[in-house]
ZATITI-400382 format. One record per atom (N, C-alpha, C): chain; x, y, z. Coordinates in Angstrom, 1 decimal, m for minus. Layout:
<recs>
<rec chain="A" px="X" py="Y" pz="Z"/>
...
</recs>
This chain:
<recs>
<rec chain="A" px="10.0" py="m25.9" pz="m0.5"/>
<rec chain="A" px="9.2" py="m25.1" pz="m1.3"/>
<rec chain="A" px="8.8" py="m23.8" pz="m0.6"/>
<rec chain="A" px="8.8" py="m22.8" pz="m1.0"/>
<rec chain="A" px="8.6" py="m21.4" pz="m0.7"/>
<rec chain="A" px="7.5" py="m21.3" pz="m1.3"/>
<rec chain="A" px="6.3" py="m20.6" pz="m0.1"/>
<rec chain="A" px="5.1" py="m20.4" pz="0.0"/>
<rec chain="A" px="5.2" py="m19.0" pz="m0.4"/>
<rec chain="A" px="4.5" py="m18.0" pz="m1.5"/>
<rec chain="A" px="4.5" py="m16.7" pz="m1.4"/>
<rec chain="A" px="3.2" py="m16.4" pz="m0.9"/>
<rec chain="A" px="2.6" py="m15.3" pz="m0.3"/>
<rec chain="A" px="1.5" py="m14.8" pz="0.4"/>
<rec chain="A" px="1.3" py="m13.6" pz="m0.4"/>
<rec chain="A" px="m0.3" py="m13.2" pz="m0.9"/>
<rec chain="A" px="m0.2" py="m12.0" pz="m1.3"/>
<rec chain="A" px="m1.0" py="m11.1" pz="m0.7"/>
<rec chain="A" px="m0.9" py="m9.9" pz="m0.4"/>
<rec chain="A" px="m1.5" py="m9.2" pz="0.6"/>
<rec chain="A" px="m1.8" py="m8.2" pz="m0.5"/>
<rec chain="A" px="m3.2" py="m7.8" pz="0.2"/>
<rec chain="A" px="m3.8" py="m6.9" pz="m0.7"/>
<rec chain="A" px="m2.9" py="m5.7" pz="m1.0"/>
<rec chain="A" px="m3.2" py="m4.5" pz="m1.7"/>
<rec chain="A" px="m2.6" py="m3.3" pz="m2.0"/>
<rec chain="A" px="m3.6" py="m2.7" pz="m2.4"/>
<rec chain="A" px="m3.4" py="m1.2" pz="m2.3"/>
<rec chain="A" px="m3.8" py="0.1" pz="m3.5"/>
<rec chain="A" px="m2.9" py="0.0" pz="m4.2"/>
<rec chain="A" px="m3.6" py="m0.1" pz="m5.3"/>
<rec chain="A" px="m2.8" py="0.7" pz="m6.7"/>
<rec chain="A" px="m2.3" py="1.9" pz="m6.5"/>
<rec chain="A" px="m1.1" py="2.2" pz="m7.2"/>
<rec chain="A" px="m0.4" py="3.0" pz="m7.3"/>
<rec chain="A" px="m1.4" py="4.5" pz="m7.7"/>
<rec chain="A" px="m2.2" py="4.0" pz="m8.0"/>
<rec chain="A" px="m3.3" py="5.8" pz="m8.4"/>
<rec chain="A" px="m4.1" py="5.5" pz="m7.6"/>
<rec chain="A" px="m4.3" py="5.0" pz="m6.6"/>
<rec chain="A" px="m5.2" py="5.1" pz="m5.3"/>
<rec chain="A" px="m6.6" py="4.7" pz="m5.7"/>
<rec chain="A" px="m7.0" py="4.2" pz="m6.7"/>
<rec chain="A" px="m8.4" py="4.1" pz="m7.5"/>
<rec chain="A" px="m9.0" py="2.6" pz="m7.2"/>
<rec chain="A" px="m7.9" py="1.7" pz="m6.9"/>
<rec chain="A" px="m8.1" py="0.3" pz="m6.5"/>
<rec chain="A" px="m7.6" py="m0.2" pz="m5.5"/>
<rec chain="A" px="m8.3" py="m1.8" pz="m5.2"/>
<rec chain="A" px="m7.3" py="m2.6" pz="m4.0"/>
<rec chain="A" px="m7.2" py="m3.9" pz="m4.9"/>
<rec chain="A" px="m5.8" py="m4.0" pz="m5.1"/>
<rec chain="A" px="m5.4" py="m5.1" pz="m5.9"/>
<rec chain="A" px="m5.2" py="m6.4" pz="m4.8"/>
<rec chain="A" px="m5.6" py="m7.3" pz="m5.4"/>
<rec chain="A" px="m5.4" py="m9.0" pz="m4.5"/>
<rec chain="A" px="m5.2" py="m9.9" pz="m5.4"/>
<rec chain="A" px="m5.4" py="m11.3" pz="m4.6"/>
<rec chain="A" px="m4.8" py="m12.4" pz="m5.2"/>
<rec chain="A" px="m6.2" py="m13.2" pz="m5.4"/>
<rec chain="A" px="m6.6" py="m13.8" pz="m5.9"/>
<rec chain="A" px="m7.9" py="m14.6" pz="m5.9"/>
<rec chain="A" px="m7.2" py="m15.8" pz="m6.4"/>
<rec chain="A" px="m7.3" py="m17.3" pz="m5.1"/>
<rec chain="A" px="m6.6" py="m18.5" pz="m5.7"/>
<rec chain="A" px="m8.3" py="m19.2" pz="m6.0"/>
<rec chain="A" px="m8.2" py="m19.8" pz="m7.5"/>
<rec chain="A" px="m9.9" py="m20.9" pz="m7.7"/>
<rec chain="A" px="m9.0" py="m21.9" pz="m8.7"/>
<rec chain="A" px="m9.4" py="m23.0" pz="m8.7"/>
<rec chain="A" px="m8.7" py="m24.1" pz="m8.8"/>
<rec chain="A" px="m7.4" py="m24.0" pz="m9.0"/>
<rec chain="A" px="m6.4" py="m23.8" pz="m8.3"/>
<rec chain="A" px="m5.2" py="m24.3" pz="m8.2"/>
<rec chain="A" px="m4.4" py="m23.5" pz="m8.9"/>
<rec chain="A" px="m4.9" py="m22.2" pz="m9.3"/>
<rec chain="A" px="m4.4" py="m21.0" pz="m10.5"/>
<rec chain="A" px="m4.7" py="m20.0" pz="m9.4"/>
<rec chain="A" px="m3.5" py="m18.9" pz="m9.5"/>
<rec chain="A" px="m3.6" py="m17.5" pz="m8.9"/>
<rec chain="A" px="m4.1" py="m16.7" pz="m9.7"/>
<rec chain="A" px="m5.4" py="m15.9" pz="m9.5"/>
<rec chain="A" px="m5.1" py="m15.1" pz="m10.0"/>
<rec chain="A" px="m5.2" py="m13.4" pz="m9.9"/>
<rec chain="A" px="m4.9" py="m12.2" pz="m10.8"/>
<rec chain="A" px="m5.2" py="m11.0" pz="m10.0"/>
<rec chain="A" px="m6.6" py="m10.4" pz="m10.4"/>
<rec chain="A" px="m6.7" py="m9.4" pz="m9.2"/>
<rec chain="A" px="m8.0" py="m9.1" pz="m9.4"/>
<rec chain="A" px="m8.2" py="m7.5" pz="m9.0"/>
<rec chain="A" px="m9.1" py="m7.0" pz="m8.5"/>
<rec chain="A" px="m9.2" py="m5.6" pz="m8.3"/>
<rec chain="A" px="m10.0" py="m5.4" pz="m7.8"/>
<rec chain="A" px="m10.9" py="m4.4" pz="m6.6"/>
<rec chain="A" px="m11.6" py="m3.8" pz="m6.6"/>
<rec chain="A" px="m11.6" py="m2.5" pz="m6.4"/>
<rec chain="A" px="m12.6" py="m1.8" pz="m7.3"/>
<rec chain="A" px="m12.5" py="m0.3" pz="m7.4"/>
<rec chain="A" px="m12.8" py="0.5" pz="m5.9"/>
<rec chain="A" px="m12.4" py="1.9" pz="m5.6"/>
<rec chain="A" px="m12.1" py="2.8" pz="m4.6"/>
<rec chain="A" px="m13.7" py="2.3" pz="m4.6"/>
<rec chain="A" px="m14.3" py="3.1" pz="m5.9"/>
<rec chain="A" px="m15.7" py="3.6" pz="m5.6"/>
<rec chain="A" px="m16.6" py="2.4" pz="m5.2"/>
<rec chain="A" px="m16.2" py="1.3" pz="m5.6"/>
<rec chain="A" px="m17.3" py="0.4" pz="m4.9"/>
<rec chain="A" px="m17.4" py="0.1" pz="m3.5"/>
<rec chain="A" px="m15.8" py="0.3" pz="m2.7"/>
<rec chain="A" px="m15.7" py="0.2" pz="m1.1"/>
<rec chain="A" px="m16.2" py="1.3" pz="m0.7"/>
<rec chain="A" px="m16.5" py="2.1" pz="m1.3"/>
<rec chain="A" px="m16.9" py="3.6" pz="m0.9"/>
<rec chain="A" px="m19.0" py="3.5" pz="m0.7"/>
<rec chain="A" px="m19.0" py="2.9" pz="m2.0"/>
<rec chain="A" px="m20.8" py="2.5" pz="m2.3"/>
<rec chain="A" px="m21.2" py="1.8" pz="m1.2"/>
<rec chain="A" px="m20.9" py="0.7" pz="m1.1"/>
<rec chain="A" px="m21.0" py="m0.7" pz="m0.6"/>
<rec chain="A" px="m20.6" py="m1.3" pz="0.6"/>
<rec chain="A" px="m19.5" py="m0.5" pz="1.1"/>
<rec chain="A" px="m18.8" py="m1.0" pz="2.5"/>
<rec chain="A" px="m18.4" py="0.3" pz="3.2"/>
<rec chain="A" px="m19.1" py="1.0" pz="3.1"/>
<rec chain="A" px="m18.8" py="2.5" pz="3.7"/>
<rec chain="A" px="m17.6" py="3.1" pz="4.0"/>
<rec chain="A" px="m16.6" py="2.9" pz="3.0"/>
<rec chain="A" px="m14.8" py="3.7" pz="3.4"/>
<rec chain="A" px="m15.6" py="4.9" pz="3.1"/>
<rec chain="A" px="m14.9" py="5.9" pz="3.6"/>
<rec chain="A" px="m15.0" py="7.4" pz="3.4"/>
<rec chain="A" px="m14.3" py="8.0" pz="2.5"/>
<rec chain="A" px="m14.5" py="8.3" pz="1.6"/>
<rec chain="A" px="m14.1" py="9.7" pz="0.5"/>
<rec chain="A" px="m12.6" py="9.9" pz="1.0"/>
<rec chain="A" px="m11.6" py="10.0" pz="0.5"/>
<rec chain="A" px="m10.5" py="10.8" pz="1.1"/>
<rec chain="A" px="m9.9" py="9.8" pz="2.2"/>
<rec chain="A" px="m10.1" py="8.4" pz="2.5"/>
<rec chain="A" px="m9.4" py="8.0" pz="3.4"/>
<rec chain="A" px="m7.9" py="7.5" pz="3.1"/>
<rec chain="A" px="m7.3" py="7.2" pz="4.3"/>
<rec chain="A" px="m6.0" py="7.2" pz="4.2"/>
<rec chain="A" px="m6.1" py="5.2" pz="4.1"/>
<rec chain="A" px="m4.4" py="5.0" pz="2.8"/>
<rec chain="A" px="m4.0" py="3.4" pz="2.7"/>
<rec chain="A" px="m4.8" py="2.7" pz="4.0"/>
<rec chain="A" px="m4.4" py="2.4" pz="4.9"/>
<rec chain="A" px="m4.8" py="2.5" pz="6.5"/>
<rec chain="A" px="m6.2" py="1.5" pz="6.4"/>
<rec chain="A" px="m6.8" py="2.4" pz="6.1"/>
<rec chain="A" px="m8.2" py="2.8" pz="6.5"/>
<rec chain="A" px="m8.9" py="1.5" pz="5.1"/>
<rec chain="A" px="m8.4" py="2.2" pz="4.0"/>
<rec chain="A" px="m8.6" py="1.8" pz="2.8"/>
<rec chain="A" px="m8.9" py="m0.4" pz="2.9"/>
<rec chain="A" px="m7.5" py="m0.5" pz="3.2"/>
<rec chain="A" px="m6.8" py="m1.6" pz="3.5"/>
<rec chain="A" px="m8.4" py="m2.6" pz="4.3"/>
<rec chain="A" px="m8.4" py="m1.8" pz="5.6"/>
<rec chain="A" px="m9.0" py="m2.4" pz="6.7"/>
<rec chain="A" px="m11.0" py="m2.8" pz="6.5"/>
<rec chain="A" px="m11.0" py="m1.8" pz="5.1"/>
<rec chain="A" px="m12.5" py="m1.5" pz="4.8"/>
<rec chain="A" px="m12.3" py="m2.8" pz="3.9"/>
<rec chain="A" px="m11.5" py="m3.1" pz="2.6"/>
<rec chain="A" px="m11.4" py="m4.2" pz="2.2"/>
<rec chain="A" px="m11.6" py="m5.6" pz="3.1"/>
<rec chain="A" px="m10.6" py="m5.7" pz="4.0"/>
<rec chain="A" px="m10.5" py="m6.7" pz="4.7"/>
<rec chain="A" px="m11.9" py="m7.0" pz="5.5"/>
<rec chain="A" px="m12.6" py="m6.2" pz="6.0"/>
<rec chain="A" px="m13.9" py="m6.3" pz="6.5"/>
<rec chain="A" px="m14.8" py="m6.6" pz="5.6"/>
<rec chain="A" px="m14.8" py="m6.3" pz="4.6"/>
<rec chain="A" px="m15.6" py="m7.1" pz="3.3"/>
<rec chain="A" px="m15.2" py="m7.9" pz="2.4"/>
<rec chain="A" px="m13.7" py="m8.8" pz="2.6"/>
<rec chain="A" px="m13.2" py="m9.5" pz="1.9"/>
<rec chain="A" px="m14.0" py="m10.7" pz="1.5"/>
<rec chain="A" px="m15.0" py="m11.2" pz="2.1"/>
<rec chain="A" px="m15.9" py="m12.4" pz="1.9"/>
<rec chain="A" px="m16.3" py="m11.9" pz="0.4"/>
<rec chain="A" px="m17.5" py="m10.8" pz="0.4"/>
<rec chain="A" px="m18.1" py="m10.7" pz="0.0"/>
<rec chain="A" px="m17.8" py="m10.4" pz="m1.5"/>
<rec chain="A" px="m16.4" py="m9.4" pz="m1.5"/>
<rec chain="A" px="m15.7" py="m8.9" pz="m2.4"/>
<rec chain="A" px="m15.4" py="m10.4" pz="m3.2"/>
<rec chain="A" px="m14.5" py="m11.4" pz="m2.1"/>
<rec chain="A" px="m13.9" py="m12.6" pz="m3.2"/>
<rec chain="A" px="m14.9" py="m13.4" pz="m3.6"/>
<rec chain="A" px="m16.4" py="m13.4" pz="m3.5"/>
<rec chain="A" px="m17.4" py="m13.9" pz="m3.7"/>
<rec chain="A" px="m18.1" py="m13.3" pz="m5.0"/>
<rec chain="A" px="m17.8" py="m12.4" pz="m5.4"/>
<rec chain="A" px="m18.5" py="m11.4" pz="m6.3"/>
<rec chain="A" px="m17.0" py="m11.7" pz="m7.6"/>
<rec chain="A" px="m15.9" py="m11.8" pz="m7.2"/>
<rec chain="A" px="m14.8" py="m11.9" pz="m7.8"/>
<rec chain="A" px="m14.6" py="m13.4" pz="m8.4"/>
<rec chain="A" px="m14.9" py="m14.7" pz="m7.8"/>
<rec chain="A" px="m14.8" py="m15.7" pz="m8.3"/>
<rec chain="A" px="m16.2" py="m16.0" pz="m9.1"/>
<rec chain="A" px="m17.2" py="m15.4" pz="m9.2"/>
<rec chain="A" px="m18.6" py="m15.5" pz="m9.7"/>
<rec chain="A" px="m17.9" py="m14.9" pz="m11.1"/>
<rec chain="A" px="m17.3" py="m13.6" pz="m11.2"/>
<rec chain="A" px="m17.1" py="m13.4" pz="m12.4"/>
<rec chain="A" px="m16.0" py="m13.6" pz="m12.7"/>
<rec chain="A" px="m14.6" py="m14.4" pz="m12.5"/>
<rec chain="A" px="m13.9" py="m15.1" pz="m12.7"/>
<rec chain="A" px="m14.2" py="m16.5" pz="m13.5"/>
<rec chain="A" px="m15.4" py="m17.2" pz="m12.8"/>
<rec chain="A" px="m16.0" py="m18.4" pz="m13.4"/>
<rec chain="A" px="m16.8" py="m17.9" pz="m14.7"/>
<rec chain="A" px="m17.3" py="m16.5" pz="m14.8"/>
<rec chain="A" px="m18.1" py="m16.2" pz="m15.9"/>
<rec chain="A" px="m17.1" py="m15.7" pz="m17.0"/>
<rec chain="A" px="m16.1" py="m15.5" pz="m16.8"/>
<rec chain="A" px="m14.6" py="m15.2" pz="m17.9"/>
<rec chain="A" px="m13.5" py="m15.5" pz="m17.5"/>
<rec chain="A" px="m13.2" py="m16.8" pz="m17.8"/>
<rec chain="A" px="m12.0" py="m17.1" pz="m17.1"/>
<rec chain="A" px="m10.7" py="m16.7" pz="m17.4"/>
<rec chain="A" px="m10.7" py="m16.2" pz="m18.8"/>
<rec chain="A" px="m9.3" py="m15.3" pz="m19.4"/>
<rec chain="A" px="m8.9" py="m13.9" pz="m18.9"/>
<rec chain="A" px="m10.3" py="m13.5" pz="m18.4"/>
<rec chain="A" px="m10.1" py="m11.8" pz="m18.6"/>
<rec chain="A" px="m9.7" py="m11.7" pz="m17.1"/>
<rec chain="A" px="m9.1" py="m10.3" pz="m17.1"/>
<rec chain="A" px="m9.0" py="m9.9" pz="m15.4"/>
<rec chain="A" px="m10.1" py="m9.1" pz="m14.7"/>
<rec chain="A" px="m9.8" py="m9.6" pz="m14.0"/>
<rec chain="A" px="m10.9" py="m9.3" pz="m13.1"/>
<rec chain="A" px="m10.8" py="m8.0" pz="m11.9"/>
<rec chain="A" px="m11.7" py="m7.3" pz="m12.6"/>
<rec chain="A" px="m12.3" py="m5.8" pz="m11.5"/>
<rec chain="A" px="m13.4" py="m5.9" pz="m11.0"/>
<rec chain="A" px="m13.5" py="m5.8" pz="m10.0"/>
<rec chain="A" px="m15.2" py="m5.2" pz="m9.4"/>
<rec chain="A" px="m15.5" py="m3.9" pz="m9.0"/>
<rec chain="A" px="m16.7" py="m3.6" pz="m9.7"/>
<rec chain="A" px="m16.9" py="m2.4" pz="m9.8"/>
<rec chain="A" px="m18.1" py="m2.3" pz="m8.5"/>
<rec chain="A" px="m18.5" py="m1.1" pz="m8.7"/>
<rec chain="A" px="m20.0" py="m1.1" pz="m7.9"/>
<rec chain="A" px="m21.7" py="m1.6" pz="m8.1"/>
<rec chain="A" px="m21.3" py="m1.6" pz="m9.7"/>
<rec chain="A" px="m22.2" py="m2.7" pz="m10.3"/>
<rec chain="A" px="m22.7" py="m4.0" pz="m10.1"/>
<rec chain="A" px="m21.5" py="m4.3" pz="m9.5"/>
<rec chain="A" px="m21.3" py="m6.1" pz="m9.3"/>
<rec chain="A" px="m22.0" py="m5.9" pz="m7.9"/>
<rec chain="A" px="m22.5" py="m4.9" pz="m7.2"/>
<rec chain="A" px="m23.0" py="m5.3" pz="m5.9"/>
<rec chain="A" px="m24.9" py="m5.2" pz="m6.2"/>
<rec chain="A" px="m24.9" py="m4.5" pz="m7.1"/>
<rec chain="A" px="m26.3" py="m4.0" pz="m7.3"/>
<rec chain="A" px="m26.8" py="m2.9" pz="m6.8"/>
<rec chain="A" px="m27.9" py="m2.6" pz="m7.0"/>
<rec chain="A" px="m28.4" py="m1.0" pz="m6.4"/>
<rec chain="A" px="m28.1" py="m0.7" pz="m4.7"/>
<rec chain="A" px="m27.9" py="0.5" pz="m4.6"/>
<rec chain="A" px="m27.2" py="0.2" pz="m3.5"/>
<rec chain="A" px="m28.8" py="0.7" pz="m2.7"/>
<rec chain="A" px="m28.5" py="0.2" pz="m1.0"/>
<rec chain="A" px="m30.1" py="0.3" pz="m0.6"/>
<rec chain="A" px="m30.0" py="1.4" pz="0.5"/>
</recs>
């Protein structure tokens, strides 16, 4: 059996980081927007894939936590997280 792995990305318009979110036994995709890593996890304006990537990954808890919360609240639809989903920022 061949295991595929999915590793995050930007979107092709640089506006998101697309991933994999597995919740019971179903893959599925998901998103989080530029501007929420930017609100919320401090990427910088104008950073490079790189950078982008590594700001995700340092907040990936939190991100796939916010992501399966609204996954379980609609389980048909796809799933984005915006900057909303984190709340006012402090």
């Amino acid at each position: 059996m061949e295991i595929v792995e999915f590793e995050p990305s930007v979107s092709p318009d640089g506006r998101a980081v697309v991933f994999v979110l597995s919740l019971r036994g179903r893959d599925h995709e998901c998103a989080i927007t530029r501007e929420a890593l930017e609100q919320h996890f401090w990427l910088q304006r104008g950073a490079p894939e790189a950078r982008i990537l590594r700001t995700f990954d340092d907040g990936h808890k939190r991100i796939f936590a916010v992501a399966e919360r609204k996954l379980l609240a609609n389980p048909g639809g796809r799933i984005v997280v915006t900057a909303n989903d984190f709340g006012p920022r402090r």
